[in-house]
Kinemage of the C-alpha trace (Angstrom):
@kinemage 1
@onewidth
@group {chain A} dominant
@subgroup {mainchain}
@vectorlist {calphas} color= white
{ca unk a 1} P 0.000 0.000 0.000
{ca unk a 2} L 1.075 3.295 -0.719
{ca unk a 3} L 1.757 5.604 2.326
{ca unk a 4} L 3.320 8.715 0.408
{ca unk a 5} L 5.720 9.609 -2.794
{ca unk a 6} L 7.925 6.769 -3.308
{ca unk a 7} L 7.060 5.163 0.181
{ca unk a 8} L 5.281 1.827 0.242
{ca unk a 9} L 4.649 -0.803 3.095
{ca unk a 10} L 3.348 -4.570 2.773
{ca unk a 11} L 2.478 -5.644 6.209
{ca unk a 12} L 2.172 -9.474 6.975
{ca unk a 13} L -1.208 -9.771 8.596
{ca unk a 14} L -1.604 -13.143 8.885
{ca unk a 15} L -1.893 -14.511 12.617
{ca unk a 16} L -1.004 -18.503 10.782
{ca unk a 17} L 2.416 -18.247 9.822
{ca unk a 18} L 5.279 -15.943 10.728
{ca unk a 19} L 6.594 -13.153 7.992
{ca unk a 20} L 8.114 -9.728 8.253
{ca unk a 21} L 6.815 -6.713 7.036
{ca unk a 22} L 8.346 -5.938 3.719
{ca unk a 23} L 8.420 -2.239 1.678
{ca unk a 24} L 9.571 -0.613 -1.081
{ca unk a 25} L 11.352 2.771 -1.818
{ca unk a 26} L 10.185 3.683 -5.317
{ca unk a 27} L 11.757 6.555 -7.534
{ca unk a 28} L 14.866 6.210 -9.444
{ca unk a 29} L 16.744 3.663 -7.982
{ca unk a 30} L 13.602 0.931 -6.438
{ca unk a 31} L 14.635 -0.625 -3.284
{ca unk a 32} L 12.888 -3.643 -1.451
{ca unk a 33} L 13.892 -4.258 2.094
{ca unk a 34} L 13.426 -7.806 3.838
{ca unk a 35} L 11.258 -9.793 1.244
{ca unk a 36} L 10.287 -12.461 3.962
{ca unk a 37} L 10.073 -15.812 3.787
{ca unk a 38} L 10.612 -17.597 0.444
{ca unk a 39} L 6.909 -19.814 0.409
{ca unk a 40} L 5.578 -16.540 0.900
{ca unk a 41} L 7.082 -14.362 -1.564
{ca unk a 42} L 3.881 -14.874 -4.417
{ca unk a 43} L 1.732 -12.737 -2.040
{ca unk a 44} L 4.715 -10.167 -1.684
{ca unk a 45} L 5.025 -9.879 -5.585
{ca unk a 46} L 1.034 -9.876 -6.187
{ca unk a 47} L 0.709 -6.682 -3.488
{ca unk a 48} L 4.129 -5.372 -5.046
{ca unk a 49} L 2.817 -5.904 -8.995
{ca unk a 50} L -0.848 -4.236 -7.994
{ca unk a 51} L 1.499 -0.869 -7.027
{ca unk a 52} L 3.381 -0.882 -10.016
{ca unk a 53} L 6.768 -2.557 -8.870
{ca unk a 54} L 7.724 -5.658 -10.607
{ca unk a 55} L 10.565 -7.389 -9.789
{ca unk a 56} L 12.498 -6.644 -12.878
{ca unk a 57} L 12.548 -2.475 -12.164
{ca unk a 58} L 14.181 -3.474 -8.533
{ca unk a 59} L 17.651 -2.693 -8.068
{ca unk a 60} L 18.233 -3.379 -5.220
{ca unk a 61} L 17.470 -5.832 -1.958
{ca unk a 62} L 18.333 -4.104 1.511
{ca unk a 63} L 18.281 -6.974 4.516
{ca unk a 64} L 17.911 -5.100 8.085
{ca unk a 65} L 19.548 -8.434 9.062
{ca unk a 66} L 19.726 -12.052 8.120
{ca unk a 67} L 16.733 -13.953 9.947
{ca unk a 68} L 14.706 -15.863 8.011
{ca unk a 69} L 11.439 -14.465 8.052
{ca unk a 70} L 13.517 -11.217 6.245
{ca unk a 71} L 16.080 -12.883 4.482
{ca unk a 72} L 14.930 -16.368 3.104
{ca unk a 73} L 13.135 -14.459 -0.546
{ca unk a 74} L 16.220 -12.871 -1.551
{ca unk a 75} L 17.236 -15.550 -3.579
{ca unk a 76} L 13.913 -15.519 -5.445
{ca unk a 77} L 15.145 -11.433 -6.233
{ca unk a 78} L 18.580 -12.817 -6.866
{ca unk a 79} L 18.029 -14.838 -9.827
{ca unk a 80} L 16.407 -11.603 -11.296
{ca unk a 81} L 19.953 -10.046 -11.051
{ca unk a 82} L 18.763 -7.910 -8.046
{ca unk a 83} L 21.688 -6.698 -5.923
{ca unk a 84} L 21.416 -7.300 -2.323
{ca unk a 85} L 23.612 -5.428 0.376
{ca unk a 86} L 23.727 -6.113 4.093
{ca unk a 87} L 25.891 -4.903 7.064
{ca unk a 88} L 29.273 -6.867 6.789
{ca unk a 89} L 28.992 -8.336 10.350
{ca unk a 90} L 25.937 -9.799 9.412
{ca unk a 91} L 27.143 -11.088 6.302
{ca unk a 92} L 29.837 -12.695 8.715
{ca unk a 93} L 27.165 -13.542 11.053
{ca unk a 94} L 25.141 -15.506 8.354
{ca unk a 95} L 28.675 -17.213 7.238
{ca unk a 96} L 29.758 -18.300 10.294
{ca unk a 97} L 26.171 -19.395 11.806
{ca unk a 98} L 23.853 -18.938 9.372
{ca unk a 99} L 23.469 -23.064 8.108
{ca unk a 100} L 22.766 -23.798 11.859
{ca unk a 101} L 20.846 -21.166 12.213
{ca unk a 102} L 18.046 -21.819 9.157
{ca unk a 103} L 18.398 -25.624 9.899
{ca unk a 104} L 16.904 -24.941 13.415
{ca unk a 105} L 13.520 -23.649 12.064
{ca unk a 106} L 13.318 -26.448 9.209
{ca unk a 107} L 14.994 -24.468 6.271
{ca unk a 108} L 17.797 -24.542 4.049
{ca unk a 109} L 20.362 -21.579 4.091
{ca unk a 110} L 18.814 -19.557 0.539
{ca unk a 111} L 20.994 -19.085 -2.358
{ca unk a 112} L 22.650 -15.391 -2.492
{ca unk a 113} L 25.360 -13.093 -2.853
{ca unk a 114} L 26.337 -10.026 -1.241
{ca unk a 115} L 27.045 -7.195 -3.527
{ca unk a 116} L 27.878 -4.346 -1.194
{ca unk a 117} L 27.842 -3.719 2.550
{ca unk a 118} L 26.097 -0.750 4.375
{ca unk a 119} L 28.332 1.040 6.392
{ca unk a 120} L 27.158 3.342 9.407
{ca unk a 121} L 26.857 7.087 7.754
{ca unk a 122} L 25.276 8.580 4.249
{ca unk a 123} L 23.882 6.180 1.760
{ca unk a 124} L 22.798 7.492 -1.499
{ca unk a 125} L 20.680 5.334 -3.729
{ca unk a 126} L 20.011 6.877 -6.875
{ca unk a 127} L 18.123 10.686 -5.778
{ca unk a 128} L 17.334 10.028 -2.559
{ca unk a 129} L 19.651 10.015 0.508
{ca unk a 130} L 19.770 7.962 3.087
{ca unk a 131} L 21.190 7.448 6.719
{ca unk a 132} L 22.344 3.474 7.634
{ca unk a 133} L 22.728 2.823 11.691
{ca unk a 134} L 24.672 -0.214 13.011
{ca unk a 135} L 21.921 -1.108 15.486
{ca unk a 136} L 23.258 -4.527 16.695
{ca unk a 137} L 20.895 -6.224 19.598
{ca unk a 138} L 18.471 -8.752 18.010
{ca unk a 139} L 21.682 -9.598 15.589
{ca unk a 140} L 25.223 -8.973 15.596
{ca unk a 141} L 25.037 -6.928 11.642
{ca unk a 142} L 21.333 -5.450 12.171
{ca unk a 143} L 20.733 -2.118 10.541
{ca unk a 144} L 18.161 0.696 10.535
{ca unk a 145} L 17.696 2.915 7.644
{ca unk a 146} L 17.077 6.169 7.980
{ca unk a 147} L 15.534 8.668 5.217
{ca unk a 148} L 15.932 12.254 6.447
{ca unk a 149} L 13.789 14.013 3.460
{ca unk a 150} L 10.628 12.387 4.800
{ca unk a 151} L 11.715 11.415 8.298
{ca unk a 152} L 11.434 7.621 7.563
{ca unk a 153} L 12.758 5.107 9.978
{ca unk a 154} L 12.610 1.245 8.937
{ca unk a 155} L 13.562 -0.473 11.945
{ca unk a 156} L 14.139 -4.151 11.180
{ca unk a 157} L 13.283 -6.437 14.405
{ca unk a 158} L 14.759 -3.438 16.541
{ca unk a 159} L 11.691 -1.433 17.637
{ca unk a 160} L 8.313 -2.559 16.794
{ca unk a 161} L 5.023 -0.873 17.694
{ca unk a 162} L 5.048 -1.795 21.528
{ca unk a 163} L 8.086 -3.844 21.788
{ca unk a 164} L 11.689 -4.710 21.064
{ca unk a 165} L 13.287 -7.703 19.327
{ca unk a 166} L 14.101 -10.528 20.857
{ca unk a 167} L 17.680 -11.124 22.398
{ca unk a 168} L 17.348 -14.627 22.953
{ca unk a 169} L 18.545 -16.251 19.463
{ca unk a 170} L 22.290 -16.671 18.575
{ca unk a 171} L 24.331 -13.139 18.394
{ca unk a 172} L 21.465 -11.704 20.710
{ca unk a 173} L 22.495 -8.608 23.064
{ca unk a 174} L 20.149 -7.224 25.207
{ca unk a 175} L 22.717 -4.545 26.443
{ca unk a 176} L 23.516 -3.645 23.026
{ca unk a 177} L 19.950 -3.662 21.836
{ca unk a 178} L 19.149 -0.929 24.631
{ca unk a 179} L 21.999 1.019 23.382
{ca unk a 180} L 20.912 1.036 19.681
{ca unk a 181} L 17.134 1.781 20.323
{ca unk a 182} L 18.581 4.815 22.682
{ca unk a 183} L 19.942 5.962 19.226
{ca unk a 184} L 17.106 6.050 16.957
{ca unk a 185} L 14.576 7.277 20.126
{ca unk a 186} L 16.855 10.607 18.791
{ca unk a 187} L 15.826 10.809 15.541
{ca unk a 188} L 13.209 12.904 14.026
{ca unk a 189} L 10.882 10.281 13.387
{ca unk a 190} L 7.448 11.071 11.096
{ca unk a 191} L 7.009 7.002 10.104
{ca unk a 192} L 8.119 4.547 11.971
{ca unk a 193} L 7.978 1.304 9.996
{ca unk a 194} L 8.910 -2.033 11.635
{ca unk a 195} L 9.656 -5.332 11.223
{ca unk a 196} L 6.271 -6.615 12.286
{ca unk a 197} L 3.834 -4.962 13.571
{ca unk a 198} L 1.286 -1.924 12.652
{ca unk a 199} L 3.075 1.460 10.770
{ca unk a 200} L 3.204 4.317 13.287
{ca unk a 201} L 2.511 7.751 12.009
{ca unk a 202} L 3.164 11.192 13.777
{ca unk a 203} L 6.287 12.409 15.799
{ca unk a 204} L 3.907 12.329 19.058
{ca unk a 205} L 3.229 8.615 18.659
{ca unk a 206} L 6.298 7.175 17.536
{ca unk a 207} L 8.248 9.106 20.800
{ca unk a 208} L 5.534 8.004 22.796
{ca unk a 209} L 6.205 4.575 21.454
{ca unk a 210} L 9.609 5.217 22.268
{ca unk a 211} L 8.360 5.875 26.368
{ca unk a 212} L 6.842 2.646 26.434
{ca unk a 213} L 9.716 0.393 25.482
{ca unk a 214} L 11.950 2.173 27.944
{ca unk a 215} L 9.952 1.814 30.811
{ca unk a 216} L 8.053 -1.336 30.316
{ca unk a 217} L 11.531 -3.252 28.344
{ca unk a 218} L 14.359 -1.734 29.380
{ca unk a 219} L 14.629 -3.288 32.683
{ca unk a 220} L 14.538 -7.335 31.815
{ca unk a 221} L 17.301 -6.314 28.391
């Protein structure tokens, strides 16, 4: 669905199966980032197609971080000769633990390759400028992008509407996690959009959301 210029969100709804929220950055230079699980990439493409984005006009795949219910569809965008970038500790993350890692939920590590990392600072992507944060907690390499112009923050798994990731899976860090969510609380925020979870709208909500997960999550990181 289309939230403003360029700005799109595709929100997994469904209480039977597990998926992240996926969007897309249109424009110039079309960015998806996390495309979920790989059985349920059709209904990604079908809400993607019925806004105008097919998957040969994408240039690029941005993964907040490598858990499957983000990462396991990039190879699906891969074999379309969409590039795919990712923090490097999470591409060292996914090298070092990643087979284990899939294997435990039932899944085979997905075919891909990274073709550039996202380092802390400016990112430019065609027009449009972006900020990338190293905000490590939920995993070692996760990032949260940052668009200035329209004061859009994708989170990943680090804030969600209500709550935090989870700390408990391998390269968890509830210390760190507090740390990196004490960053973007900073930021002038007009759309939050998370990894799961409804999109939060206005500067008043999203700090308010903010409130919440220090006092009710802070405590038992």
């Amino acid at each position: 669905m289309k939230l403003d210029t360029d700005l799109y969100a595709y929100p997994w709804k469904s209480m039977q199966e597990n998926n992240c929220n996926s969007y897309v950055i249109g424009g110039d230079f079309p960015v998806l980032i996390d495309p979920g699980h790989e059985h349920l990439v059709n209904s990604l493409l079908a809400q993607m197609e019925k806004d105008g984005h097919r998957t040969e006009n994408l240039r690029l795949i941005i993964a907040t971080h490598i858990h499957p219910d983000h990462f396991e569809a990039v190879q699906t965008f891969g074999k379309a000769g969409v590039l795919l970038a990712m923090h490097p500790e999470e591409e060292t993350f996914l090298k070092e633990a990643g087979g284990d890692f899939f294997r435990a939920f039932g899944l085979e590590m997905p075919d891909f390759k990274v073709d550039f990392h996202l380092q802390e600072g400016e990112l430019k992507l065609g027009s449009k400028t972006f900020e990338v944060f190293h905000t490590p907690g939920h995993s070692p390499g996760s990032i949260s992008l940052y668009w200035p112009e329209k004061k859009v923050l994708f989170t990943g798994d680090v804030v969600f509407p209500m709550g935090v990731g989870r700390t408990d899976f391998p390269g968890g860090d509830g210390a760190l996690l507090r740390k990196s969510i004490e960053r973007l609380a900073q930021l002038d925020v007009e759309w939050l959009l998370s990894g799961h979870g409804e999109v939060l709208k206005g500067k008043r909500n999203i700090q308010r959301n903010f409130s919440y997960i220090k006092s009710n999550y802070f405590d038992s990181l």
